[in-house]
GUBADO-786406 format. One record per residue (C-alpha): residue number from 1; residue in one letter; x, y, z. Coordinates in steps of 0.02 Angstrom, whole numbers, m for minus. Layout:
BEGIN
NUM/A/X/Y/Z
...
END
This chain:
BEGIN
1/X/5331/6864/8952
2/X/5133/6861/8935
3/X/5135/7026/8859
4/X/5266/6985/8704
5/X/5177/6833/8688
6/X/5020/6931/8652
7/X/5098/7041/8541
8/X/5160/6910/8447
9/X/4994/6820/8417
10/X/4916/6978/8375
11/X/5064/6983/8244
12/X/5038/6812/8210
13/X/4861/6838/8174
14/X/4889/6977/8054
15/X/5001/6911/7957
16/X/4878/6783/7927
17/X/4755/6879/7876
18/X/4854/6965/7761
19/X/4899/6813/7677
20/X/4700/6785/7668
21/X/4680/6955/7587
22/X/4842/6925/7457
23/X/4776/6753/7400
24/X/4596/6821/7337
25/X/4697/6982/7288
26/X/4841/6925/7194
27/X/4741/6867/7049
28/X/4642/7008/7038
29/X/4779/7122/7035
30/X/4844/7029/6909
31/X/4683/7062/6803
32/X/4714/7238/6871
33/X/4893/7261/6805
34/X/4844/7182/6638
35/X/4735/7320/6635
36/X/4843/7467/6680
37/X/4951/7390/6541
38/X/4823/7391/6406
39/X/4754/7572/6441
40/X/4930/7621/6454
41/X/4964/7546/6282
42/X/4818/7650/6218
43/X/4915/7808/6284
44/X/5059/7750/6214
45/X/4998/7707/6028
46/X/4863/7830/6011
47/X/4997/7993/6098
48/X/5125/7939/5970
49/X/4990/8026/5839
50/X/4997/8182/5945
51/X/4940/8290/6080
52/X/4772/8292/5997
53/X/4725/8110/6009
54/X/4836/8103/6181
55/X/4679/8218/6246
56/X/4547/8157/6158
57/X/4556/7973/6224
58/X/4549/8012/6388
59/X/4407/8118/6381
60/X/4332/7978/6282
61/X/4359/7878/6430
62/X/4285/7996/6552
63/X/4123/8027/6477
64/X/4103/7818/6407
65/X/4118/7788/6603
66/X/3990/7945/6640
67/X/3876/7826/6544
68/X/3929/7644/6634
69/X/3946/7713/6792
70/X/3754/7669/6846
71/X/3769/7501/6763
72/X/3914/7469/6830
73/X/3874/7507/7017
74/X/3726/7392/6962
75/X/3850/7265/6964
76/X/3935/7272/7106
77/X/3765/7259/7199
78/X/3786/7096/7118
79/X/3974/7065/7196
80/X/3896/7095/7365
81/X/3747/6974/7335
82/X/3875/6850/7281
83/X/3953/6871/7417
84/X/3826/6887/7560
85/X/3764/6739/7492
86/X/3908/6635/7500
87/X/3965/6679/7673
88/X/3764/6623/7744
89/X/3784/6458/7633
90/X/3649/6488/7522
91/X/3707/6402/7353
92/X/3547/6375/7269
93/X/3544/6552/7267
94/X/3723/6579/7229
95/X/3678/6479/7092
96/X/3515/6569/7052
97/X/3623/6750/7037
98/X/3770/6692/6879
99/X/3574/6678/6766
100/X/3561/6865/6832
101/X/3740/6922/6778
102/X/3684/6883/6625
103/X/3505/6980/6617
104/X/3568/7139/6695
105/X/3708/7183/6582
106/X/3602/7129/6438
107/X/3461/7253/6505
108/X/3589/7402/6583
109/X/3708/7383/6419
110/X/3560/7391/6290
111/X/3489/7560/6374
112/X/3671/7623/6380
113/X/3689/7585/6199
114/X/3534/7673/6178
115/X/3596/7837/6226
116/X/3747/7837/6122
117/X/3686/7979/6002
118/X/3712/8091/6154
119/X/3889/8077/6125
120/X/3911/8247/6027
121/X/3798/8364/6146
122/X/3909/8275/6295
123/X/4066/8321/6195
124/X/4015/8503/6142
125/X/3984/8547/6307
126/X/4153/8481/6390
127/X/4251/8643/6305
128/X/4376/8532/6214
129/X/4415/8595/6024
130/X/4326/8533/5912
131/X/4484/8439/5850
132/X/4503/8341/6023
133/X/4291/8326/6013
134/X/4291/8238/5833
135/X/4453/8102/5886
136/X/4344/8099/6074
137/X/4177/8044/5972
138/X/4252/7904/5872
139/X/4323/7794/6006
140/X/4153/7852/6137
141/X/4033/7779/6019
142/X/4126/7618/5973
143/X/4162/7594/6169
144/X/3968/7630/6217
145/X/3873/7540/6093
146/X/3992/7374/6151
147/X/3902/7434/6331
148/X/3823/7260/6354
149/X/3958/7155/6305
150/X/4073/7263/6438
151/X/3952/7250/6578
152/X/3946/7075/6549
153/X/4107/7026/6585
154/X/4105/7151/6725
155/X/3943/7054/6789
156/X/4024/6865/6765
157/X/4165/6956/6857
158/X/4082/7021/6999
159/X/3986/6816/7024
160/X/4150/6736/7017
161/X/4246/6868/7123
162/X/4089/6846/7236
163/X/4103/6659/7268
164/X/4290/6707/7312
165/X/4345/6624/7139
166/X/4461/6751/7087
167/X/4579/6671/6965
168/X/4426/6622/6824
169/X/4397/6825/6814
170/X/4599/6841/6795
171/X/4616/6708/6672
172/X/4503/6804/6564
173/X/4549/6982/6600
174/X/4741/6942/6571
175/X/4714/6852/6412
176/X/4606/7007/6339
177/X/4701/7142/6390
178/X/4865/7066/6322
179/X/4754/7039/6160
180/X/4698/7200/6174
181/X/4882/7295/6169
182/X/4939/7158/6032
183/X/4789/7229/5937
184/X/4841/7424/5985
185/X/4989/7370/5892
186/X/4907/7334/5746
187/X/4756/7437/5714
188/X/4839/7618/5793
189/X/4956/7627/5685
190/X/4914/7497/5525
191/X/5022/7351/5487
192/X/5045/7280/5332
193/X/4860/7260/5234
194/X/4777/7330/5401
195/X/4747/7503/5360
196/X/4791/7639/5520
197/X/4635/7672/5633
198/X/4700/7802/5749
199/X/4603/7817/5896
200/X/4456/7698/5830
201/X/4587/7563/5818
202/X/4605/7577/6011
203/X/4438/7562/6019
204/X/4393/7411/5908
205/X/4571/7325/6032
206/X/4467/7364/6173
207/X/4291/7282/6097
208/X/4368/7131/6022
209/X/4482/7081/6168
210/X/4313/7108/6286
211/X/4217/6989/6158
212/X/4361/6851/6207
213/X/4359/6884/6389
214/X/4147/6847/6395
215/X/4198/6696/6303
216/X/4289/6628/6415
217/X/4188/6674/6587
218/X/4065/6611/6489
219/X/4131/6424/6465
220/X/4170/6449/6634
221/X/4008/6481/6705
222/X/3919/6357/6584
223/X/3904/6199/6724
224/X/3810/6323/6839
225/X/3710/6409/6711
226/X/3635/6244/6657
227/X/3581/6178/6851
228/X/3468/6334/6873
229/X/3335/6419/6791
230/X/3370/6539/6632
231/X/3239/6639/6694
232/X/3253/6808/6797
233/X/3245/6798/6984
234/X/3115/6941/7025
235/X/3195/6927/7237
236/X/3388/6907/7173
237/X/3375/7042/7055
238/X/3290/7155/7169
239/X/3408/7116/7303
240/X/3580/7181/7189
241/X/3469/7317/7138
242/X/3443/7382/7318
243/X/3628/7338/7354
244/X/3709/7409/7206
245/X/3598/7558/7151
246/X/3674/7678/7277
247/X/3838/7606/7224
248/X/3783/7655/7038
249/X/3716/7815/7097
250/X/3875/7865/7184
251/X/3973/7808/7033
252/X/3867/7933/6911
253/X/3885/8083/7026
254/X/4073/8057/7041
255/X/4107/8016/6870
256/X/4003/8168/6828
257/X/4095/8286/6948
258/X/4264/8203/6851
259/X/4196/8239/6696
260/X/4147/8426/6734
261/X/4341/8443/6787
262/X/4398/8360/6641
263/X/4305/8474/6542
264/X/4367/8640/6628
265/X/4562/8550/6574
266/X/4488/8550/6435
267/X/4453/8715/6414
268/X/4634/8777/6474
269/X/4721/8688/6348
270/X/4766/8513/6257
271/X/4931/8510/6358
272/X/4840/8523/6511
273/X/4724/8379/6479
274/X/4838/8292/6394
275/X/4973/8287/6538
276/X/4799/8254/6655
277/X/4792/8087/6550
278/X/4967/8035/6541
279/X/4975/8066/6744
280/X/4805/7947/6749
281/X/4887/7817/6649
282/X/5052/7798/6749
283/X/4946/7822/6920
284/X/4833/7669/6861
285/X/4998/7568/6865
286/X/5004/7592/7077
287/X/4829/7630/7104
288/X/4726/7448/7006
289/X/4840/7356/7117
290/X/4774/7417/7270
291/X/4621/7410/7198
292/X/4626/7242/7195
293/X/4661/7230/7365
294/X/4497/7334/7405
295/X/4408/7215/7306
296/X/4469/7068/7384
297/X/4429/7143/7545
298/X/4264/7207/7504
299/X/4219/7001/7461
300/X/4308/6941/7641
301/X/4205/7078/7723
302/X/4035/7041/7627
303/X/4054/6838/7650
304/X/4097/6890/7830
305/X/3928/6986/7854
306/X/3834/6838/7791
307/X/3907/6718/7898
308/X/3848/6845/8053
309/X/4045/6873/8103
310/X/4084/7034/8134
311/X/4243/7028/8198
312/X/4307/6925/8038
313/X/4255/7068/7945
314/X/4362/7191/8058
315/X/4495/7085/8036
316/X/4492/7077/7832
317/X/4474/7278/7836
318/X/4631/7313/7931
319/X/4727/7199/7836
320/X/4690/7252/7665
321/X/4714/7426/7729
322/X/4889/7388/7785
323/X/4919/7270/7602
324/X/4851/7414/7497
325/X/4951/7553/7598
326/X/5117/7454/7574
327/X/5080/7433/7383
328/X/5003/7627/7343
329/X/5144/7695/7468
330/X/5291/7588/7352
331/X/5203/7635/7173
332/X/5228/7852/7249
333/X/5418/7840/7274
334/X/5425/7779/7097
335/X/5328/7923/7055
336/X/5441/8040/7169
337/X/5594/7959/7119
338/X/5587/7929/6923
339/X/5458/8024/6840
340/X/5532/8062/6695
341/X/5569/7881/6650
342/X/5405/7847/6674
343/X/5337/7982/6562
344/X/5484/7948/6439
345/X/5372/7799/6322
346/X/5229/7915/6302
347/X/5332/8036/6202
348/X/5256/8171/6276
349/X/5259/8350/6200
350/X/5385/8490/6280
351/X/5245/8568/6329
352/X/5153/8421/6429
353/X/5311/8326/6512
354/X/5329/8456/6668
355/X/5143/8466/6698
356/X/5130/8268/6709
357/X/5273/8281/6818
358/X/5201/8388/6953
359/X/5059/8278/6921
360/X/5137/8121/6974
361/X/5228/8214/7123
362/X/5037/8259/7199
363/X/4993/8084/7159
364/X/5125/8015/7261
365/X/5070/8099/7432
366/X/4876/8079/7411
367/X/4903/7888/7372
368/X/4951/7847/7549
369/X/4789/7904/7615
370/X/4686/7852/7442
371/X/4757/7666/7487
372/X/4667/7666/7666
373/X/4501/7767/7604
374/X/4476/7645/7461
375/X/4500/7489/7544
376/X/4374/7585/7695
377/X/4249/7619/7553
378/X/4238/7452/7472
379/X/4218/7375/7640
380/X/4085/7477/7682
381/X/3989/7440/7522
382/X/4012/7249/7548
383/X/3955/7246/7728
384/X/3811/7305/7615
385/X/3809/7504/7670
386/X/3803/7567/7505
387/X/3690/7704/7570
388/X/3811/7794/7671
389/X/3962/7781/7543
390/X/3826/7868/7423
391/X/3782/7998/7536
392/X/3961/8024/7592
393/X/4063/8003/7389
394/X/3925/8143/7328
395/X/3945/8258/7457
396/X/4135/8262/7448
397/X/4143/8269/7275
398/X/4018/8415/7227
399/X/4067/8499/7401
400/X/4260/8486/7400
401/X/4343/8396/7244
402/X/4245/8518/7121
403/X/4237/8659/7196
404/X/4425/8656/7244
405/X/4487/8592/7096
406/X/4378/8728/6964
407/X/4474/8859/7090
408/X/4649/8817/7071
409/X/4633/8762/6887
410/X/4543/8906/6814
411/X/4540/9054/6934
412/X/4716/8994/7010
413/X/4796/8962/6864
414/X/4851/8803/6926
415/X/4788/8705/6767
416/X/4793/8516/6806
417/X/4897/8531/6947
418/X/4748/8636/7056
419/X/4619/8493/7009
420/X/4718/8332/7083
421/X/4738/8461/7236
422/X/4581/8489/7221
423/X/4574/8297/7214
424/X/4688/8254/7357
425/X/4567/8383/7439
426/X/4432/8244/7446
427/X/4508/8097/7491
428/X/4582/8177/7650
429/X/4416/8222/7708
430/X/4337/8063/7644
431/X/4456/7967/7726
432/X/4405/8010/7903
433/X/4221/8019/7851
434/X/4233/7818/7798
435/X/4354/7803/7949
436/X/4228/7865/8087
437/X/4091/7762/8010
438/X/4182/7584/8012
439/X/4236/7604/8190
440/X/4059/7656/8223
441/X/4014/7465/8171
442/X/3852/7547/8122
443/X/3877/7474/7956
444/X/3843/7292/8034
445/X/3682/7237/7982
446/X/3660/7083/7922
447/X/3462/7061/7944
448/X/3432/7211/7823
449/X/3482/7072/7678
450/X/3371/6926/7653
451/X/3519/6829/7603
452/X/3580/6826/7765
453/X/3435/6831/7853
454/X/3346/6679/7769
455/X/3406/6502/7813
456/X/3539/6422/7711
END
């Protein structure tokens, strides 16, 4: 009797921290979903004009994130301060950090901006046509000059998230990516005395609805911002830097190892990038959610670590794993069972529809193992070992994803299909990697952080 009585509190006690996990996640993937809607809308509007624009917006949206993936790692040093912070009790600083979600984007986003004129030599040397290069260009240098106004709702974000407020971020994030596809509508195509934008229309959707969602995070965050200091916090600031600049780092080099595989697609053929896009969009639809969950998890864990409870923090990782595989794992039979349907609103060339299909069909066995591995990863980084994840993301992706997936897609002639092997190559391994280290418990160190180790 003792025995089923133990099993069922251990039950008992994961359900519950499940439900933990589900009520900071459920908003964001909410926010998530929204956004998986609104970059699918841009798929969907902008493929309608052909295969052309199909493949220039998503290598657009490679290389814009190539330059926001530093700043935006930057940021989630700022999730884990938050959140550190929290869980030790220290609201003054708490406080202190929503003044610095508003000087780092301003900062990160203006030397982003800076560097939009790189946009052509990125594009010219990603082997696209120079059709797919001139549609690329127009929506990468609306998208990276509005580089401060995205990292600031990213940054507002990350504080709220941080604090374990996560329906203020959704509020926002739903309301401006439904703007956003309302907009697609509109400025994709033309309606009425709006004249037809094409892929800058998707865009200018993209910048305006972002303008509406800092409005609102703003108002928001107003009550705080006017109890503290405006000025920058030389220790806060420093503090997200040393958290989040591996994270930022890691993001670059992976982006950048993306982008290089993007570019050989590129090179093969605008079906082959083009299906490579329409898979992305679709996979966003299973992936964001879980996501989310990581997300959520990464803020239990990180609010765990400040308030010196390990074993709270073990508890929050194996239940978003187990969420996030149950979510991922439902989103692949969709993409085993009904591809075609789900491919069917893009309207998809001949040419692209089987490739995207295979596409999905690899995406449905590497998301069972991608659910576990992210939610790992995002743990990791908000116990605050954003060293390791860097050490571990760049090795795996230069080592394995690259050099396997530039093998089958080229000198395979696999196309797309040999870079998500090369793809599910890397999360396999990096799934044991992250595995090994968490059990390890090597990430636990709260005293490295002087938000934990100072008194509330």
């Amino acid at each position: 009797m003792r025995p089923l009585l133990a099993l069922c509190e251990v039950v008992m006690s994961g359900l519950s921290e499940a439900r933990r996990v589900l009520a900071l996640a459920w908003p964001v993937m909410l926010s998530m979903l929204s956004y998986s809607l609104m970059s699918g809308a841009d798929a969907l509007f902008v493929g309608r004009l052909g295969t052309v624009p199909l493949a220039a917006i998503g290598l657009a949206v490679t290389a814009t994130f190539l330059f926001l993936a530093l700043p935006i790692g930057l940021v989630r040093g700022l999730r884990v301060a938050t959140a550190q912070a929290t869980g030790a009790g220290r609201h003054g600083a708490v406080h202190a950090l929503a003044w610095q979600a508003v000087w780092l984007p301003l900062v990160a986003g203006g030397v982003v901006a800076s560097l939009s004129g790189l946009g052509p030599w990125v594009f010219a040397h990603l082997g696209a046509t120079p059709a797919v290069q001139a549609e690329a260009l127009a929506y990468f240098h609306v998208r990276v000059l509005g580089a401060p106004l995205a990292l600031f709702v990213l940054a507002f974000t990350a504080w709220f998230e941080g604090r374990g407020n996560t329906r203020t971020p959704m509020i926002a994030n739903v309301t401006a990516n439904l703007l956003s596809i309302g907009l697609d509508a509109v400025l994709v195509p033309g309606l009425g005395p709006v004249p037809a934008l094409g892929i800058r229309g998707a865009a200018w959707a993209g910048m305006i609805s972002l303008a509406v969602a800092a409005s609102i995070l703003l108002v928001a965050a107003l009550p705080t911002l006017r109890s503290v200091s405006w000025r920058p916090d030389r220790d806060l600031l420093g503090e997200s830097a040393r958290l989040g600049f591996p994270i930022g780092v890691q993001r670059f080099l992976d982006v950048a190892a993306w982008t290089v595989l993007t570019g050989v697609l590129a090179s093969l053929g605008d079906a082959q990038l083009a299906a490579h896009v329409l898979a992305i969009r679709i996979l966003m639809l299973s992936f964001l959610p879980g996501l989310a969950i990581a997300e959520a998890t990464a803020v239990l864990v990180g609010q765990a670590v400040g308030a010196r409870d390990v074993e709270a923090a073990h508890r929050s990782w194996k239940a978003g794993s187990w969420v996030a595989f149950t979510v991922m794992g439902i989103g692949g039979l969709f993409f085993v069972a009904i591809p075609t349907l789900l491919i069917a609103p893009f309207h998809a060339a001949p040419e692209v529809v089987p490739i995207a299909i295979r596409l999905l069909w690899i995406a449905a066995a590497f998301q069972l193992v991608d659910s576990v591995a992210t939610v790992t990863y995002f743990s990791l980084d908000g116990a605050g070992d954003t060293r390791f994840t860097l050490v571990a993301s760049i090795v795996l992706s230069w080592c394995v994803k690259l050099p396997v997936g530039v093998l089958g897609a080229s000198w395979g002639g696999l196309g797309a299909v040999g870079a998500w092997l090369g793809l599910t190559g890397e999360i396999v391994v990096l799934l044991v990697v992250l595995l090994v280290r968490w059990r390890s418990r090597r990430w636990y160190a709260p005293d490295a952080s002087p938000l934990v180790a100072a008194p509330a």
